[in-house]
Structures are given as structure tokens and as C-alpha cells.
C-alpha positions as CSV (number, residue, x, y, z in Angstrom):
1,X,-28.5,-80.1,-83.3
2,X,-25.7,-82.1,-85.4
3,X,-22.9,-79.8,-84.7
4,X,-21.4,-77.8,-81.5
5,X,-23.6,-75.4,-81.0
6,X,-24.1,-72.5,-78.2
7,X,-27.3,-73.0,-76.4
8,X,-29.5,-69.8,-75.4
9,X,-32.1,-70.8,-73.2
10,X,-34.5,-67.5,-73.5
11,X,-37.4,-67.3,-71.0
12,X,-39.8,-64.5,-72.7
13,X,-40.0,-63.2,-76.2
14,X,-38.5,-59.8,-74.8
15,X,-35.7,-60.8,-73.0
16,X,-33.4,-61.7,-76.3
17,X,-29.6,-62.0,-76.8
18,X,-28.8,-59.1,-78.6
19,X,-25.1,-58.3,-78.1
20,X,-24.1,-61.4,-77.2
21,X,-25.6,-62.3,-80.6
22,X,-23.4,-60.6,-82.2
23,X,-20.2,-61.7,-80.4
24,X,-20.9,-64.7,-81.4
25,X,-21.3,-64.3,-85.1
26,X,-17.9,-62.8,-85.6
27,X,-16.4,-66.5,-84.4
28,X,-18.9,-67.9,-86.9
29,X,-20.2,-69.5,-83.9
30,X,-23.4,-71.8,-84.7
31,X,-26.2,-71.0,-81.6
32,X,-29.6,-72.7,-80.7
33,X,-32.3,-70.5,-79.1
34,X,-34.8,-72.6,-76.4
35,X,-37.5,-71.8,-74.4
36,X,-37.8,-74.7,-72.2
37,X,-38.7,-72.6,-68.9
38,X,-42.7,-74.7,-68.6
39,X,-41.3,-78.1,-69.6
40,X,-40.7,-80.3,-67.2
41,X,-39.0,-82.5,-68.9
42,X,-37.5,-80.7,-72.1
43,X,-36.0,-82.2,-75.0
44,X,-32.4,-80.8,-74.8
45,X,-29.5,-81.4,-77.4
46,X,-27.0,-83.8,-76.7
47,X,-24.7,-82.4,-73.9
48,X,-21.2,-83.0,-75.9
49,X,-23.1,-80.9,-78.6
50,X,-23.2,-78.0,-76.3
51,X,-20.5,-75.7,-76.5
52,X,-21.3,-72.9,-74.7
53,X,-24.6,-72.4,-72.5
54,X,-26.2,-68.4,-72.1
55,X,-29.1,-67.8,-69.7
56,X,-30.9,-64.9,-70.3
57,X,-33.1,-62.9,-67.9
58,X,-37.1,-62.9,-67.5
59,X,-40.1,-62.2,-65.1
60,X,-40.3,-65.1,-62.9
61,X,-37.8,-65.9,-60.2
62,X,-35.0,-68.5,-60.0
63,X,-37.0,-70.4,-57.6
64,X,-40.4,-70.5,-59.5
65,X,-40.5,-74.3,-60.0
66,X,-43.9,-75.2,-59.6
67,X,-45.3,-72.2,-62.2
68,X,-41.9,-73.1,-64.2
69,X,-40.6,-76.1,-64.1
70,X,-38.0,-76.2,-67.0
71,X,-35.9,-73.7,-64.5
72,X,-34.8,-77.0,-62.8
73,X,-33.4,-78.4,-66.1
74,X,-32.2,-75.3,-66.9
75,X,-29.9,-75.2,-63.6
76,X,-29.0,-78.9,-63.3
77,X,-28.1,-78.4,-66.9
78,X,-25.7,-74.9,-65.6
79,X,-24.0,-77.3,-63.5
80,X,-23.2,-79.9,-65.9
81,X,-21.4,-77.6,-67.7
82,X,-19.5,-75.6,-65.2
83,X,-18.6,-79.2,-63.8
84,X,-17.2,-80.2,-67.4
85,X,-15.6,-76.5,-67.5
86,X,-17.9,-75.6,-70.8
87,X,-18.9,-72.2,-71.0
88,X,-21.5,-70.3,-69.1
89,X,-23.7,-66.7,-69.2
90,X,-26.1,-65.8,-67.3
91,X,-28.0,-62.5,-67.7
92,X,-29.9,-61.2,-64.4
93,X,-32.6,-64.4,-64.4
94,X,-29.8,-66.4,-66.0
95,X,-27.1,-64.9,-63.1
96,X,-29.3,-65.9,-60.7
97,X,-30.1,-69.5,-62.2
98,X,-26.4,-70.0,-62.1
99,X,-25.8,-68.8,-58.8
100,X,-28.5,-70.6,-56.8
101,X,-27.4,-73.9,-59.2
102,X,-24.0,-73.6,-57.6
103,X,-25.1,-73.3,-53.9
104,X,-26.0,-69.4,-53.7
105,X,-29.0,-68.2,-51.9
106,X,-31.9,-66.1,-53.4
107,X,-34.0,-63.8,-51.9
108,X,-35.8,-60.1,-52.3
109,X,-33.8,-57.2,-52.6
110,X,-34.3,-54.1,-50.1
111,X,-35.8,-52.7,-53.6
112,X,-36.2,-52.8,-57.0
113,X,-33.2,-51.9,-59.0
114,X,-34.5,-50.3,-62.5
115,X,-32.8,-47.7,-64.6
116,X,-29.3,-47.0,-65.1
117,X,-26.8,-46.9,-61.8
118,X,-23.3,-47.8,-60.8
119,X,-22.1,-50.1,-60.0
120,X,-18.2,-51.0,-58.5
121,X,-15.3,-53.1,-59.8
122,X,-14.3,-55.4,-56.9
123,X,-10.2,-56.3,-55.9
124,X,-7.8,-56.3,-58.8
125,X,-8.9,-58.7,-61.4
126,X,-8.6,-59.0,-65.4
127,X,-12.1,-60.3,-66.0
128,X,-13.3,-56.7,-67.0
129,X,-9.9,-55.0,-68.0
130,X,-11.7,-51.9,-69.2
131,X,-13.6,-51.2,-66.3
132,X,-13.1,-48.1,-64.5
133,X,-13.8,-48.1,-60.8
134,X,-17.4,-47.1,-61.3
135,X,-19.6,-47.7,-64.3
136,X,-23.0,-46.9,-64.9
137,X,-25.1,-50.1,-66.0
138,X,-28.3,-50.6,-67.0
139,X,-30.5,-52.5,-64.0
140,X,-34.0,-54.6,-63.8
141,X,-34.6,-56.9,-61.0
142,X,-36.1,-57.6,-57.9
143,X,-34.2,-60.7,-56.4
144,X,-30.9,-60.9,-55.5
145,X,-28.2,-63.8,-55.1
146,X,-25.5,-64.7,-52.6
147,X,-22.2,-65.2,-53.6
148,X,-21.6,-68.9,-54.3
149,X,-19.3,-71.0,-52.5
150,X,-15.6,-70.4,-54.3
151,X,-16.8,-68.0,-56.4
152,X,-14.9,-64.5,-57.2
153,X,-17.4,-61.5,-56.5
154,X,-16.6,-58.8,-59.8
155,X,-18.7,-55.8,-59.2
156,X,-21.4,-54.7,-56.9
157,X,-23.5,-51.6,-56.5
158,X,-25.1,-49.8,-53.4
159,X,-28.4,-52.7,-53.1
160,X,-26.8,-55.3,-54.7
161,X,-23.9,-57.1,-52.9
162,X,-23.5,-59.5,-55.9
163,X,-23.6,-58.0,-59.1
164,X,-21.1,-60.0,-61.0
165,X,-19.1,-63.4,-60.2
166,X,-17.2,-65.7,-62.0
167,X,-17.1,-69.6,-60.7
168,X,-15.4,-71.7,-63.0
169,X,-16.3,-71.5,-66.3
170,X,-19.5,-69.3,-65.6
171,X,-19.9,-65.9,-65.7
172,X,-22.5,-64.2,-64.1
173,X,-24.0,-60.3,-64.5
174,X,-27.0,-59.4,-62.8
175,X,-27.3,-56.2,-65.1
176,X,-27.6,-56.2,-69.1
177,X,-25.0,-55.0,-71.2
178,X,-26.9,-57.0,-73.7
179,X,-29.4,-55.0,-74.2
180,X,-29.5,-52.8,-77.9
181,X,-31.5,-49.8,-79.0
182,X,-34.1,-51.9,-80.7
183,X,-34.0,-54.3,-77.5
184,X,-34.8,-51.8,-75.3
185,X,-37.7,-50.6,-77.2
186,X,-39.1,-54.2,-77.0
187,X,-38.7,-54.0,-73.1
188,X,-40.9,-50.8,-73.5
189,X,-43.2,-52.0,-75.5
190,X,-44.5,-55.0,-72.4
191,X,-47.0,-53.4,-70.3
192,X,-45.7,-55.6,-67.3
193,X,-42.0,-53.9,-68.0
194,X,-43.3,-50.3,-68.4
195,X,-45.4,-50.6,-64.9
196,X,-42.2,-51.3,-63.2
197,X,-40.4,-49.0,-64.5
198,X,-43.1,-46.4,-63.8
199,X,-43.6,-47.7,-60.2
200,X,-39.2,-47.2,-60.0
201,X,-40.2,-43.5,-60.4
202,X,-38.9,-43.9,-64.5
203,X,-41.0,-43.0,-67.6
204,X,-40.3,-44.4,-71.0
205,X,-38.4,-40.8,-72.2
206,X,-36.3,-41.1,-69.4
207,X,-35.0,-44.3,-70.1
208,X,-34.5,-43.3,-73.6
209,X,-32.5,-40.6,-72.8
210,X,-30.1,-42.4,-70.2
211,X,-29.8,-45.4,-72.8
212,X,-28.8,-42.8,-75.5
213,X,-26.0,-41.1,-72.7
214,X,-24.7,-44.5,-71.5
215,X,-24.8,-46.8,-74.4
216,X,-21.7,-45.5,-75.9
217,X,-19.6,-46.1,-73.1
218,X,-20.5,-49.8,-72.5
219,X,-20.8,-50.9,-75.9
220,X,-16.6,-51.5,-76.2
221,X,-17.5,-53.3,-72.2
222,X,-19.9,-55.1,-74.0
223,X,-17.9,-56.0,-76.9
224,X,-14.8,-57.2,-74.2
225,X,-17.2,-59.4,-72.4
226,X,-19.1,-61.2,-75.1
227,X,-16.3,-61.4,-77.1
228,X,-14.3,-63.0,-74.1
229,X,-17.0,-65.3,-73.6
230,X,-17.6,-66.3,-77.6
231,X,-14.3,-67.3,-77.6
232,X,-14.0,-69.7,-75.0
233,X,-17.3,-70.8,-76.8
234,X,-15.2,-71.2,-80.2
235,X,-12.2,-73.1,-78.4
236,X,-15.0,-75.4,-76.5
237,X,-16.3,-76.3,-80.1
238,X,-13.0,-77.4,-81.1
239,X,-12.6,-79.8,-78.3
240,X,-15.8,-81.2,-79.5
């Protein structure tokens, strides 16, 4: 990297940007795409390079260290920047990198949470101005995260206490309003995906059809998010 840049630390081939992507084209925002997660030792750009950090999700767990050991780069490297106030996304494996970098605990859920669901807006706050009370995301994980120290709790659903925070400079959603039409069909395309979802009690039509009924009311949630974070990404750039 010889410019700011917006790093995207991506843990499978599957488990890609998409939206956020796209948010951050609009600002003409330069980005950097890693998979560092079985380094131990990665070759990272220069940290006043960095203007914005994303974390996106994957199969292993936050705490898998000794099968991945990049995740411990990746969270000293989430602390640096909410210490230095740069920004930071995490995405379900990436909220949960964040969290657990920042003090939270992680452990199992009561159950899996696959498929779409709702979740709840938390207090009164502007993070998600377009939220109504109850919205109806799309879910895929296992583990679960505390709510770290000084951190504000944004949403939650009915298994989930902690299913969006902000702390600092870092954002973190534990379900994907990343995820596009063409993403999804990638998710459905990994035979380790589609055995979860069929063990969930959800076939591949299914989810096609709830994507196809939901999309369209999180895409402008999407947009307000992303677009949010891209351009705290583009003002971090210009500090640089």
C-alpha cells in the first residue's frame, strides 16, 4: 500500500464484502483485501496507511488461535485502531474479533441462529436512524459475545443479547446486511454452509425466498450504515 487505504481482512473466499464494497466506491475510497487469518506473523501495511479497518465473518471462532493464528494480529490490530479512533467493521466473525479484542467474552449460543429473524433496536440512539423497532435481518452464527466494557449495545434479538455495539470508533453487527443476491448464492454454493442451514431446519429455496422478501427493506439500512461507515473512512484518509 502507498496510499490510505481501507483494509478488509476476509477469512474465507465466501464470506466477501459485498455492500460495504460498494459504499465505499461511491467516496472513491481506495481498499486492500487480506487473508491473513493462518499467518502468524502477517505482513500488514503500514498502520498510518490504514484508514479504515472491516472484519468480515467466517467458520472458525474468534478464539481459534492455535488452528488460526493470524486472528491474534487481526485483533491486536482492531485495537490499534479503535485506540487511535480510526475506523472499524466487524461482520459476525469480525463483531466478534472486535468484541473479545476490547475485553468482551465469547462463548456458544443456546443455538444456532441461521435464516432471517428479528432482531430489536435498543434505547434511543442515532446510530441506525432508519430502524424501526423490529427488523428482520439475515443471521449465521454459533458464538456469541458479551458486551464490552463502555460499549453501547444497538440491537439484540431473542438468543442474542449482543447483536450490535458501537465502542469508539468500531462498529459491530453480528448479522450481515452485507450480504447481495449473488453473495448469498456463493454462501449456498459451500457444502459446509448448506449443512447448517439444513441442520437449522432451512433448505436452499427457503432462503431464496426470504432473501427475495427481505432484501428490499434492508438495502436503504444497508446503504445508511456503510455509507456512515465509508465516510468516516474518507475523512480518516484525509487526516492521513
Amino acid at each position: 500500500m502507498t496510499q490510505s487505504q481501507v483494509l478488509i481482512l476476509q477469512h474465507v473466499p465466501w464470506e466477501k464484502p459485498g455492500r460495504i464494497l460498494d459504499s465505499l466506491d461511491d467516496l472513491n475510497l481506495s481498499y486492500h483485501t487480506l487473508n491473513i487469518v493462518d499467518i502468524k506473523k502477517p505482513d500488514l501495511p503500514q498502520f498510518d496507511e490504514i484508514a479504515g479497518l472491516v472484519i468480515m465473518g467466517g467458520p472458525m471462532g474468534a478464539a481459534d488461535v492455535d488452528k488460526h493464528p493470524g486472528l491474534k494480529a487481526e485483533a491486536k490490530l482492531a485495537r490499534a485502531c479503535v485506540a487511535a479512533g480510526k475506523p472499524v467493521l466487524g461482520v459476525c466473525l469480525g463483531h466478534q474479533i472486535i468484541a473479545t479484542a476490547l475485553g468482551a467474552k465469547l462463548k456458544k449460543g443456546d443455538a444456532p441462529e441461521i435464516g432471517f429473524a428479528p432482531i430489536s433496536r435498543l434505547n434511543k440512539h442515532d446510530y441506525f436512524s432508519m430502524w424501526d423497532k423490529k427488523i428482520d435481518v439475515l443471521h449465521w452464527h454459533n458464538d456469541v459475545v458479551t458486551l464490552p466494557e463502555s460499549a453501547q449495545p444497538l440491537a439484540r434479538s431473542a438468543g442474542t443479547k449482543v447483536q450490535a455495539f458501537r465502542a469508539g470508533s468500531a462498529l459491530g453487527l453480528q448479522f450481515h446486511l452485507e450480504v447481495t443476491a449473488s453473495v448469498l448464492e456463493e454462501w449456498l454454493d459451500e457444502s459446509r454452509m448448506v449443512k447448517e442451514l439444513k441442520a437449522a431446519g432451512f433448505s436452499k429455496s427457503k432462503l431464496r425466498e426470504d432473501f427475495a422478501l427481505y432484501d428490499p427493506l434492508l438495502r436503504p439500512l444497508a446503504e445508511q450504515v456503510f455509507s456512515g461507515f465509508a465516510a468516516r473512512c474518507s475523512s480518516c484518509a484525509q487526516s492521513l
